[in-house]
N, C-alpha and C positions, 0 to 999 in steps of 0.2 A: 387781523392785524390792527394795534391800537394806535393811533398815531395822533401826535404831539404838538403843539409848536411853540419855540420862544415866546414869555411874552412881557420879557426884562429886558434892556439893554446891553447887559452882556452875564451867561452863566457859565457859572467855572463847571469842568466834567471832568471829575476825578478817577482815578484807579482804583479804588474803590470806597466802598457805601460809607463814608465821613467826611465826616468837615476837615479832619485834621490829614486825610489823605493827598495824595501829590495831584496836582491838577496835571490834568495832561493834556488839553484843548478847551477850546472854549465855543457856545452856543453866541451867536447874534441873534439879535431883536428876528422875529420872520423868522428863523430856522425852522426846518424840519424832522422829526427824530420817528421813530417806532419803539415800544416801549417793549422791552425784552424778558425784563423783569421787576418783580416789586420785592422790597426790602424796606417793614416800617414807611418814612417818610419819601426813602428812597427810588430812583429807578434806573436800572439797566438800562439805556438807552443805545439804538445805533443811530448815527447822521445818514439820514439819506441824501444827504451830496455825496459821501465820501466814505460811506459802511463804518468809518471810525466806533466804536463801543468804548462807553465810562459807564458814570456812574452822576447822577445829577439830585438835587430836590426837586420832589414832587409841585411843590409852588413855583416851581420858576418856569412851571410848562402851562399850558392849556389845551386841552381835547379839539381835536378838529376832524372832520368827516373826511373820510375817501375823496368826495367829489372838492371840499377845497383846497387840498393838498394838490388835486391833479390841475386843479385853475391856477395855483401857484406855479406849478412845472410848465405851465404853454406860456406865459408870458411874465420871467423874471423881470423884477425891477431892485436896483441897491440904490443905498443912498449914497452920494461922493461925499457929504458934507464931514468933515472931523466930526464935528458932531451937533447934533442939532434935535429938536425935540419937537416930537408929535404931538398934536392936543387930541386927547379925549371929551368928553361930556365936560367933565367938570375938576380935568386935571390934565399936566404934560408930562411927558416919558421922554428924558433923555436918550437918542440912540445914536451910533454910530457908524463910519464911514464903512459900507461893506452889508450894514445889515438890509433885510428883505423887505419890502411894503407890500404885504400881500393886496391882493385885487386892486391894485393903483392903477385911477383911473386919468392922473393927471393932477391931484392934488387929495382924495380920499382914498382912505384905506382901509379893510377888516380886518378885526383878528377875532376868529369864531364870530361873536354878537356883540364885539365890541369894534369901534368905529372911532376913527381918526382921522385929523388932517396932516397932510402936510407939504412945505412950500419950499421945501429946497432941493438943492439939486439932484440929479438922478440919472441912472445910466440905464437902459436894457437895450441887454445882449442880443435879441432879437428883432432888435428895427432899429439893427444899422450893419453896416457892412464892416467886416473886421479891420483895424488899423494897428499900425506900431505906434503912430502918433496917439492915439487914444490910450495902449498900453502903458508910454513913457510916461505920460502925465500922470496917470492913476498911481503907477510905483514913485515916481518924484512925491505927492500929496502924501505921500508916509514918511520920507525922510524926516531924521532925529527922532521916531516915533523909538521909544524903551525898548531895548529887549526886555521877553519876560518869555520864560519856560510855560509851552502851552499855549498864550497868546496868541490873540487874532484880531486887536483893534489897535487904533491909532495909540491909542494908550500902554498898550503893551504889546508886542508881537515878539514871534521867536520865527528863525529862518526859511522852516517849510511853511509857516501859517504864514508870511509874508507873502510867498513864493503863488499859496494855494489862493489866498485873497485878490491880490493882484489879477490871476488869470478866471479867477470866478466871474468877476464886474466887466469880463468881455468875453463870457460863456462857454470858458475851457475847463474841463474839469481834472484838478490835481488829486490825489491820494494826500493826506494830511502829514506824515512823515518825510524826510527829506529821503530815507531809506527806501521809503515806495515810491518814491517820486520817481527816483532813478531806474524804476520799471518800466515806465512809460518812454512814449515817445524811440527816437531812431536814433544812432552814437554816431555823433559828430567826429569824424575821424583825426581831422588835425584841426586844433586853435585859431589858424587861418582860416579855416571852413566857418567860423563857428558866425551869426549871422545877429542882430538885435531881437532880442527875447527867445534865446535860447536860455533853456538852464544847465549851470553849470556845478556841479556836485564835487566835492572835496570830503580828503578820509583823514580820520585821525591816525594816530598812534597803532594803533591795534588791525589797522588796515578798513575801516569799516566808513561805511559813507556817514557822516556826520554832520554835515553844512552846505547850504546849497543857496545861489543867489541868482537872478537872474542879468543875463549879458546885454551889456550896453553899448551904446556906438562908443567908439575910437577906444577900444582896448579897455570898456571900463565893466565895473559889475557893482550892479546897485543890490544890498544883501542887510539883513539882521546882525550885526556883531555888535555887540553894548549897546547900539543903537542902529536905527535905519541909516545907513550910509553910502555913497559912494566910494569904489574905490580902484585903482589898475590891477587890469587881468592878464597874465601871461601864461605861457605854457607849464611854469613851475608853478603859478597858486595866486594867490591875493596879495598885493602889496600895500601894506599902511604908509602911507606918506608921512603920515603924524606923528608915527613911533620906527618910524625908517626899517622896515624890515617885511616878512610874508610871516601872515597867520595862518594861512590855509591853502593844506595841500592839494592839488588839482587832482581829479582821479578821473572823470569824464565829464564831457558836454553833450545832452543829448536835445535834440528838437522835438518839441512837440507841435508847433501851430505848421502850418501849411509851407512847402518851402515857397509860394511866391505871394506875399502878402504886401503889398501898399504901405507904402513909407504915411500917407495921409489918402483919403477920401473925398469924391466933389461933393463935402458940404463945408458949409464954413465950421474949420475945428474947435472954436470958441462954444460949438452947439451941439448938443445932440438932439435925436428926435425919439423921443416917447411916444407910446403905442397911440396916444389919443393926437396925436399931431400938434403937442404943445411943445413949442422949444425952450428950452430949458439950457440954460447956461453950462458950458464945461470947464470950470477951474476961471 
């Protein structure tokens, strides 16, 4: 198995081997991939978060070993920051909200034999105990962020890559599609059931599940449509306050995180705590 990792701040992964092909998701800074096949400059890629397969440039990856792929899997770190930049030896890398800091130790990071710092804020999933208070804030820090078909950063996002980021940076794992998405997890039987960070999935026209946002308190759903937005949820679909009408039809709600999880945490929510016991500011 040959395996890969980002080492741009953000790469498009097309459908297939061109530039001028449809991107259909996107790679973060730290990502992970297996390389499936080679085409000229090109490569077959799958995400090992989420088995998703495109299509990417060979430059936008770099080689990494079994053993630091598997040190990157025991103790995830993302960045919360919009966006903010890593320094190298004798240069900085822009990256953004959601992408991976491999072996962060607190303020250093690798990628292969290259080495960086960096000073802003940060989340991992694994030292700390799960909250909805931590969820809300991560999906609010995207609002107004662009729709964009395939997108996964603050800059552009589309409704399942919303959906799938959000619950990554508190170490749930989504399917990248809004149509897989709706595999997952248990079906929320009535809208009254339905609880803070459920997701809730809507069909178009043709009957097919096409849009998915996550539920919010007092009847709302924070989702991707033109842009990150709020907006009211009821049994019939999504209501636009702004253009007085519903864009999107309700078809299921299903659960995926634990049904009894903690509105907040005893620690102060302003904080989280990183593996190395540095606290580090939350929003």
């Amino acid at each position: 198995m040959e395996l890969n990792i980002c080492q741009v701040s953000i790469a498009p992964i097309r459908r297939s081997a061109s530039d001028k092909s449809e991107m259909v998701t996107q790679l973060l800074f730290g990502d992970t991939v297996e390389i499936l096949e080679k085409k000229g400059t090109w490569r077959k890629i799958k995400n090992t978060w989420d088995n998703y397969i495109g299509w990417t440039d060979h430059k936008l990856l770099k080689s990494i070993t079994l053993n630091e792929y598997e040190n990157n899997l025991e103790t995830p770190t993302y960045s919360l920051e919009l966006a903010q930049a890593i320094m190298g030896e004798d240069y900085f890398l822009p990256i953004v909200m959601g992408a991976s800091l491999p072996e962060y130790d607190g303020m250093n990071l690798k990628l292969g034999d290259l080495k960086f710092t960096f000073s802003g804020q940060v989340i991992s999933p694994t030292s700390h105990q799960l909250s909805l208070t931590i969820l809300l804030k991560i999906a609010r820090k995207y609002l107004n962020a662009p729709y964009l078909w395939g997108g996964k950063s603050p800059f552009g996002i589309d409704c399942s890559g919303f959906s799938q980021m959000v619950f990554k940076m508190i170490g749930v794992k989504l399917l990248r599609d809004a149509s897989q998405q709706v595999s997952q997890g248990r079906i929320i039987d009535f809208i009254e059931e339905s609880q803070t960070g459920d997701l809730a999935f809507f069909e178009n026209k043709k009957g097919r599940i096409a849009h998915v946002g996550i539920v919010f308190p007092e009847q709302k759903i924070i989702h991707a449509s033109g842009k990150v937005r709020i907006d009211t949820l009821d049994h019939f679909g999504i209501f636009n306050k702004d253009i007085n009408k519903y864009t999107h039809k309700l078809r299921v709600i299903k659960r995926v995180l634990p049904d009894e999880i903690p509105l907040s945490i005893d620690i102060d929510e302003t904080n989280i705590e990183v593996p190395i016991k540095n606290q580090i500011g939350l929003f």
